[in-house]
C-alpha atoms as a printed R data frame, in Angstrom:
    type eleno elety resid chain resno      x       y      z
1   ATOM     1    CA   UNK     A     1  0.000   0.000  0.000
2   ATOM     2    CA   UNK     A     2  1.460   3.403 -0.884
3   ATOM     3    CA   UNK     A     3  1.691   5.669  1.839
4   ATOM     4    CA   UNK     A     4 -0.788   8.179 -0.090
5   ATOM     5    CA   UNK     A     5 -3.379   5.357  0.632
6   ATOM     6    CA   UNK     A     6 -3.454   5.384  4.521
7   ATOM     7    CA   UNK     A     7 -6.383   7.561  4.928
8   ATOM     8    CA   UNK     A     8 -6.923  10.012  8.143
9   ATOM     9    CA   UNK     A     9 -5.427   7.672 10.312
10  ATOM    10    CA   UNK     A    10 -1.916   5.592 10.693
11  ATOM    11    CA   UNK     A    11 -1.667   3.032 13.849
12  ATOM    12    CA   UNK     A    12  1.413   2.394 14.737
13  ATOM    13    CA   UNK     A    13  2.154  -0.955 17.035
14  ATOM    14    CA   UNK     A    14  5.386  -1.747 18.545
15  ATOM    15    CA   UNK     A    15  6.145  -5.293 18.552
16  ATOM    16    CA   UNK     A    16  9.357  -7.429 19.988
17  ATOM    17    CA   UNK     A    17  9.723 -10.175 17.884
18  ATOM    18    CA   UNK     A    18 13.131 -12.051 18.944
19  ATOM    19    CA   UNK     A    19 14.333 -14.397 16.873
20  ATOM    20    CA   UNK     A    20 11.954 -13.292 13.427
21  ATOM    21    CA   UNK     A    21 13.505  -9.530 13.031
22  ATOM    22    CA   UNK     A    22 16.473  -9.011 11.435
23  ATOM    23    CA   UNK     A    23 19.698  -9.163 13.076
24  ATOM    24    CA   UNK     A    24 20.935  -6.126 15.260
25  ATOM    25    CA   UNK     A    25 17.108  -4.307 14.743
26  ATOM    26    CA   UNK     A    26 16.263  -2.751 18.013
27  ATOM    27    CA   UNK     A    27 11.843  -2.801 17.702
28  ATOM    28    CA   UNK     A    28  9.467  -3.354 15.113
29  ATOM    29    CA   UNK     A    29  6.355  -1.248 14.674
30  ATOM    30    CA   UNK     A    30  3.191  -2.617 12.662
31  ATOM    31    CA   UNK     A    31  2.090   0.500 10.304
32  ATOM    32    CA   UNK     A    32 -1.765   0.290 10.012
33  ATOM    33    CA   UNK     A    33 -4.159   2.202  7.303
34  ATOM    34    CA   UNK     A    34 -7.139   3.948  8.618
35  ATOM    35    CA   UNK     A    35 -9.085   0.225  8.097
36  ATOM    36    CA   UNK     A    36 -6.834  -2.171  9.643
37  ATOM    37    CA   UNK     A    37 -4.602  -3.019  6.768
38  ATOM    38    CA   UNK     A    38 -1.188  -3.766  7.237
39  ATOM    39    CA   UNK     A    39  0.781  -1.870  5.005
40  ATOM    40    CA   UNK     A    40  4.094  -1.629  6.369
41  ATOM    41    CA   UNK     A    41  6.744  -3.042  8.776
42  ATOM    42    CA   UNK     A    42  9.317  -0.526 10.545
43  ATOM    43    CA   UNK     A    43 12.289  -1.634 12.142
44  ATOM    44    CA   UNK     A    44 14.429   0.209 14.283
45  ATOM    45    CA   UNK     A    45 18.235  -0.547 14.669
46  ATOM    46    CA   UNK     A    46 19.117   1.679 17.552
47  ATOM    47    CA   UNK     A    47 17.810   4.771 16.961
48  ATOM    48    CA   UNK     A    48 18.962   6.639 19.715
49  ATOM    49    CA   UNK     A    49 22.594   5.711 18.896
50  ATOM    50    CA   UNK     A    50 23.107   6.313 15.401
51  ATOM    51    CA   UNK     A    51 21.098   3.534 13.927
52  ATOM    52    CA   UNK     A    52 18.752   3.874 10.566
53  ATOM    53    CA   UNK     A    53 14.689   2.967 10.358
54  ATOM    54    CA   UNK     A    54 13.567   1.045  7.880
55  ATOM    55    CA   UNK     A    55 10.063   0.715  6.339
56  ATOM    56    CA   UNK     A    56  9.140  -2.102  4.388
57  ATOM    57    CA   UNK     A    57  6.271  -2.750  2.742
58  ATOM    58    CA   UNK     A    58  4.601  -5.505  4.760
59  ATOM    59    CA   UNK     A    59  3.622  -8.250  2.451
60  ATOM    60    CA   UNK     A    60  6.151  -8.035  0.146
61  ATOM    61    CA   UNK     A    61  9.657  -6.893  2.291
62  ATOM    62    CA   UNK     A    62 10.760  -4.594 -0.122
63  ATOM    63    CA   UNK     A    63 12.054  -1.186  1.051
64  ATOM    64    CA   UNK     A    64  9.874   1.766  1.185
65  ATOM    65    CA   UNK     A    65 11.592   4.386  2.821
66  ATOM    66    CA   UNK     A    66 14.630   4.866  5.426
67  ATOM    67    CA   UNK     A    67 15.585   6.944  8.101
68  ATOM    68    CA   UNK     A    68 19.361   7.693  8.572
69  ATOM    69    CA   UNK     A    69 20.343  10.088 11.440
70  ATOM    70    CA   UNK     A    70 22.892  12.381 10.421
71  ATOM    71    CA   UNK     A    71 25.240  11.719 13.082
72  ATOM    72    CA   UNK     A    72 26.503   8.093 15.628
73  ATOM    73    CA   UNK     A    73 26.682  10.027 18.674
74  ATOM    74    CA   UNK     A    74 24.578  12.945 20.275
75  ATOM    75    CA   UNK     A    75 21.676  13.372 17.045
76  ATOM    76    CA   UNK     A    76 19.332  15.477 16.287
77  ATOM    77    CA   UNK     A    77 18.769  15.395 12.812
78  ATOM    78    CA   UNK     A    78 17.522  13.133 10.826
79  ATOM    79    CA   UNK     A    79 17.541  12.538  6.928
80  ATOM    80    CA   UNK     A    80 14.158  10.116  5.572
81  ATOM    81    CA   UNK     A    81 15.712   8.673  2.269
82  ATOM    82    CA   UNK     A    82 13.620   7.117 -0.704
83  ATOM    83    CA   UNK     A    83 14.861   3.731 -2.204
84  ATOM    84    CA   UNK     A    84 17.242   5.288 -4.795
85  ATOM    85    CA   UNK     A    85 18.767   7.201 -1.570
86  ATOM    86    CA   UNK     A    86 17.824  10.592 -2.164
87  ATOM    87    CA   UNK     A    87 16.645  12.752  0.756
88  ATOM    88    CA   UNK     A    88 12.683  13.510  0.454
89  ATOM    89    CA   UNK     A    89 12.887  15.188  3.767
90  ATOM    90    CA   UNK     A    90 14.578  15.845  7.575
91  ATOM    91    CA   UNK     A    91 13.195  15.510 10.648
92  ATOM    92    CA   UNK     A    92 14.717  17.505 13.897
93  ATOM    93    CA   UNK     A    93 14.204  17.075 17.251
94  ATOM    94    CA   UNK     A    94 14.678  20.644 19.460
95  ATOM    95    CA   UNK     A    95 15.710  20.327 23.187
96  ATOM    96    CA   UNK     A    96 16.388  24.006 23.941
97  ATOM    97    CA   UNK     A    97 14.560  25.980 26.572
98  ATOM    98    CA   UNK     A    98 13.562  23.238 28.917
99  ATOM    99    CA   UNK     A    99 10.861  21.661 26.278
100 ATOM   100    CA   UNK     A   100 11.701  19.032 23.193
101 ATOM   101    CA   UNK     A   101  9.752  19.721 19.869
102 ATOM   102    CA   UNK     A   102 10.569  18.223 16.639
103 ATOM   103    CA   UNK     A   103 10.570  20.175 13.027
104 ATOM   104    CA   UNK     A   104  9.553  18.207 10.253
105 ATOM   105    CA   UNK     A   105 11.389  19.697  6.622
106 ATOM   106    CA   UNK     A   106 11.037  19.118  3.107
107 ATOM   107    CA   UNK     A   107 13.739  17.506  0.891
108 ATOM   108    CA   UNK     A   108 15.542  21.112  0.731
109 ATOM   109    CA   UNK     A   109 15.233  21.652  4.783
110 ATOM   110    CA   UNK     A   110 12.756  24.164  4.640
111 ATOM   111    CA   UNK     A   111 10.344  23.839  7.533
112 ATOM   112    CA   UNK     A   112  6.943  22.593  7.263
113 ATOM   113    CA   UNK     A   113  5.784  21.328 10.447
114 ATOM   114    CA   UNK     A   114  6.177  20.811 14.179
115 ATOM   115    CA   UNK     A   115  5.446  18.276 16.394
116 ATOM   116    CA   UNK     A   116  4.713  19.661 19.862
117 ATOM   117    CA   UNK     A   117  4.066  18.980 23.293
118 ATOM   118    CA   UNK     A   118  3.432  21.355 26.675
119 ATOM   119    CA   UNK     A   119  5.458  19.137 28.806
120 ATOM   120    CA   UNK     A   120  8.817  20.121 29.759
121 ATOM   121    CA   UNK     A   121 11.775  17.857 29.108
122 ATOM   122    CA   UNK     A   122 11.751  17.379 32.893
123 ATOM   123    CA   UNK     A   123  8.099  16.127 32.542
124 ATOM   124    CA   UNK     A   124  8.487  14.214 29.961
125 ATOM   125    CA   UNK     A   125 11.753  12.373 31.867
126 ATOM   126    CA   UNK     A   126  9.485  11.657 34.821
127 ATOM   127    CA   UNK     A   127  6.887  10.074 33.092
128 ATOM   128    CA   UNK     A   128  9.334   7.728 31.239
129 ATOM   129    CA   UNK     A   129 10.913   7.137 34.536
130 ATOM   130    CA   UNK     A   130  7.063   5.554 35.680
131 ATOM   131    CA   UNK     A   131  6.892   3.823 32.214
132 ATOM   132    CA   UNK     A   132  3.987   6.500 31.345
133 ATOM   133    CA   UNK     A   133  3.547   9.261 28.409
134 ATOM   134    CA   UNK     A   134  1.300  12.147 27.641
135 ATOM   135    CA   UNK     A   135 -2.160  11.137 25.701
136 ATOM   136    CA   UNK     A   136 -1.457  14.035 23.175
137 ATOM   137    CA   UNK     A   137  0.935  15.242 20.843
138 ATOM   138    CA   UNK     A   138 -0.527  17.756 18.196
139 ATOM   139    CA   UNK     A   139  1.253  18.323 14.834
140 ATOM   140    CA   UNK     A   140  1.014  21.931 13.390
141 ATOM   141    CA   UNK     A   141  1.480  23.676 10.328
142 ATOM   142    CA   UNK     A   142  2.090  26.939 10.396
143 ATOM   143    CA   UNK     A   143 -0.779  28.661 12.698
144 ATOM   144    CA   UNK     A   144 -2.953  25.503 12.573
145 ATOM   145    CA   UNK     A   145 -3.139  21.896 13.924
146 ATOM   146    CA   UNK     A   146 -3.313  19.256 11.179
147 ATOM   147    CA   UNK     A   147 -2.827  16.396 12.993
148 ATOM   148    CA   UNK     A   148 -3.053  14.556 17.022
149 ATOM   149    CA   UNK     A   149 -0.624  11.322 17.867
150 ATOM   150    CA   UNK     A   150 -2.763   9.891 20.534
151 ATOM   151    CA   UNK     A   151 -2.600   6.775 22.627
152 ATOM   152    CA   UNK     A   152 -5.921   4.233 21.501
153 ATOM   153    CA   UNK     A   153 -6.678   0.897 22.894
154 ATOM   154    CA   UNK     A   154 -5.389  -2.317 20.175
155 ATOM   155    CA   UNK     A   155 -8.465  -3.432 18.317
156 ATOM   156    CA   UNK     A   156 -8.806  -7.314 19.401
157 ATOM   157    CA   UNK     A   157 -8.170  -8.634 16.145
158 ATOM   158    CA   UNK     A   158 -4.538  -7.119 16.151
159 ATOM   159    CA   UNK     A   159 -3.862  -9.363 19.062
160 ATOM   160    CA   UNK     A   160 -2.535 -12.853 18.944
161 ATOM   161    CA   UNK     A   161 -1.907 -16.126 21.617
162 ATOM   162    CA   UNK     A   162 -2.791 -15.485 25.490
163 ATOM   163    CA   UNK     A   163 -3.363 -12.235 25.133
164 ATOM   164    CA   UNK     A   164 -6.265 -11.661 22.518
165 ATOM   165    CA   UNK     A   165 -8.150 -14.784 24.627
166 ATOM   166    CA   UNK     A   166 -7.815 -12.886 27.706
167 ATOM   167    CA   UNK     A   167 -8.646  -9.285 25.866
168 ATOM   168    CA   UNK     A   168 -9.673  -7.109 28.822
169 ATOM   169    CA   UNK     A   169 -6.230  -8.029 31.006
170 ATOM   170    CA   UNK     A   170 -3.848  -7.442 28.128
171 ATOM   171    CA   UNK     A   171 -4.982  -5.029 25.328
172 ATOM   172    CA   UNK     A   172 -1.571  -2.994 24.819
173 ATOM   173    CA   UNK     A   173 -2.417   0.955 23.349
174 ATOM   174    CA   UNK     A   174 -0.891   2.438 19.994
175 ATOM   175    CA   UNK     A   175  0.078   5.504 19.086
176 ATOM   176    CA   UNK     A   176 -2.456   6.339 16.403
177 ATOM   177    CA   UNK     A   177 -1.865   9.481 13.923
178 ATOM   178    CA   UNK     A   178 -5.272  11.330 13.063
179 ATOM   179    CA   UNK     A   179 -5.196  13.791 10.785
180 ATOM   180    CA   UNK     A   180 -7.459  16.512  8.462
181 ATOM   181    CA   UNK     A   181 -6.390  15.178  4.945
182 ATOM   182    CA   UNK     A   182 -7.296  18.856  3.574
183 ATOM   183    CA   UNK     A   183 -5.014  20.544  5.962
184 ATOM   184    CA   UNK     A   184 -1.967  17.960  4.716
185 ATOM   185    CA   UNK     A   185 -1.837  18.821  1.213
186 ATOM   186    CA   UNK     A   186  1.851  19.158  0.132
187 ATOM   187    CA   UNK     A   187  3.491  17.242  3.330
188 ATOM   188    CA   UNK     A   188  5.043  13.982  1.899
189 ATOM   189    CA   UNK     A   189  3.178  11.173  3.825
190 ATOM   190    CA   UNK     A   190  6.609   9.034  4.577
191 ATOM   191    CA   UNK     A   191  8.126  11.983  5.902
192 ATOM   192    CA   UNK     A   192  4.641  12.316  8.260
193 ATOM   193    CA   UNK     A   193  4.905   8.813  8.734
194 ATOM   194    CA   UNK     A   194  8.549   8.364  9.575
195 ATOM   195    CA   UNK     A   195  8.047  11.814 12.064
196 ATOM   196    CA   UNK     A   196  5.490  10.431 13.955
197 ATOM   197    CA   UNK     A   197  7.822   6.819 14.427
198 ATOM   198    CA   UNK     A   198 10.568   8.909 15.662
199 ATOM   199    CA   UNK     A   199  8.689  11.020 17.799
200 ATOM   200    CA   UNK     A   200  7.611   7.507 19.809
201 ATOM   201    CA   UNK     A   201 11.110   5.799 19.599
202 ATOM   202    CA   UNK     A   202 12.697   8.974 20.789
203 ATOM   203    CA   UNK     A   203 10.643  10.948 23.258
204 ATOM   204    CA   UNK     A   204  7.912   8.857 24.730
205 ATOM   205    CA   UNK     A   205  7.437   5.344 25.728
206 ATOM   206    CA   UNK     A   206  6.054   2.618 23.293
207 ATOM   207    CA   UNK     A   207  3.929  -0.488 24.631
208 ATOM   208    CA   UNK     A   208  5.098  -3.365 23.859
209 ATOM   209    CA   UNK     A   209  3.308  -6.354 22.382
């Protein structure tokens, strides 16, 4: 499925498969279309520490789209690569002033969105530290919000062995991107896509299958 095709809203599972990822990859997220589809795979090779993300295209394997920081140690930036390796646009995660935001830029680094939350770094740290996160992160573009990266409950039918028999005790919750399609127009969806993965493998705390 082409990420043009996901609709107004992208779930995003994390998953630890050992043994079935490839070797070295840190997490694997499930990339869902508005109705349920699977349409890609992420994997994450330490991203923290100078690692790339890869999206795959879930049925098939094949190599969407890439993220490759732009530095091993101390990163901020971030370039999101198509298959032939050219850069279709940068992501950039801002710690300054006591709060983290991250600037999401076209393929020539010109700004066209933020992602943004009112906790302070501080906050933020804390609620790691007690394995929680916000419920809200709002993406805006340029005096308006286009977008929310909430925390939903995992449809049953995502869930597999122990856990989907015994539903009510186990159901995990994704981050799920909703957006305003209108209010999108021009913002390269795997740049969206790949923004909204690094904002949860960098700054809050995924759930774990």
């Amino acid at each position: 499925m082409s990420p043009e095709n996901f609709g107004s809203a992208i779930r995003f599972e994390r998953r630890r498969q050992i043994g079935r990822k490839p070797g070295g990859y840190a997490n694997t997220y499930y990339v869902r279309s508005e109705d349920g589809t699977l349409a890609l795979r992420a994997h994450t090779m330490n991203a923290g520490t100078g690692g790339d993300t890869i999206f795959v295209d879930a049925q098939s394997g094949v190599p969407q789209f890439a993220v490759h920081p732009k530095r091993k140690v101390l990163n901020l930036k971030y370039d999101v690569l198509d298959t032939t390796g050219s850069v279709i646009g940068r992501l950039k995660q801002h710690m300054g002033g006591g709060r983290s935001f991250w600037s999401i830029l076209d393929g020539n680094g010109e700004e066209r969105a933020t992602i943004v939350a009112p906790d302070t770094i501080l906050q933020q740290f804390l609620m790691q530290t007690l394995n929680s996160a916000r419920e809200a992160y709002t993406f805006v573009m340029g005096e308006a919000a286009f977008a929310t990266l909430t925390q939903e409950q995992r449809p049953r039918q995502y869930m597999r062995g122990i856990k989907k028999f015994m539903y009510g005790l186990f159901a995990p919750r994704d981050w799920v991107l909703r957006m305003e399609p209108d209010n999108v127009a021009g913002l390269d969806p795997r740049v969206l896509i790949a923004g909204a993965l690094m904002m949860q493998e960098l700054t809050v705390t995924g759930i774990d299958d």
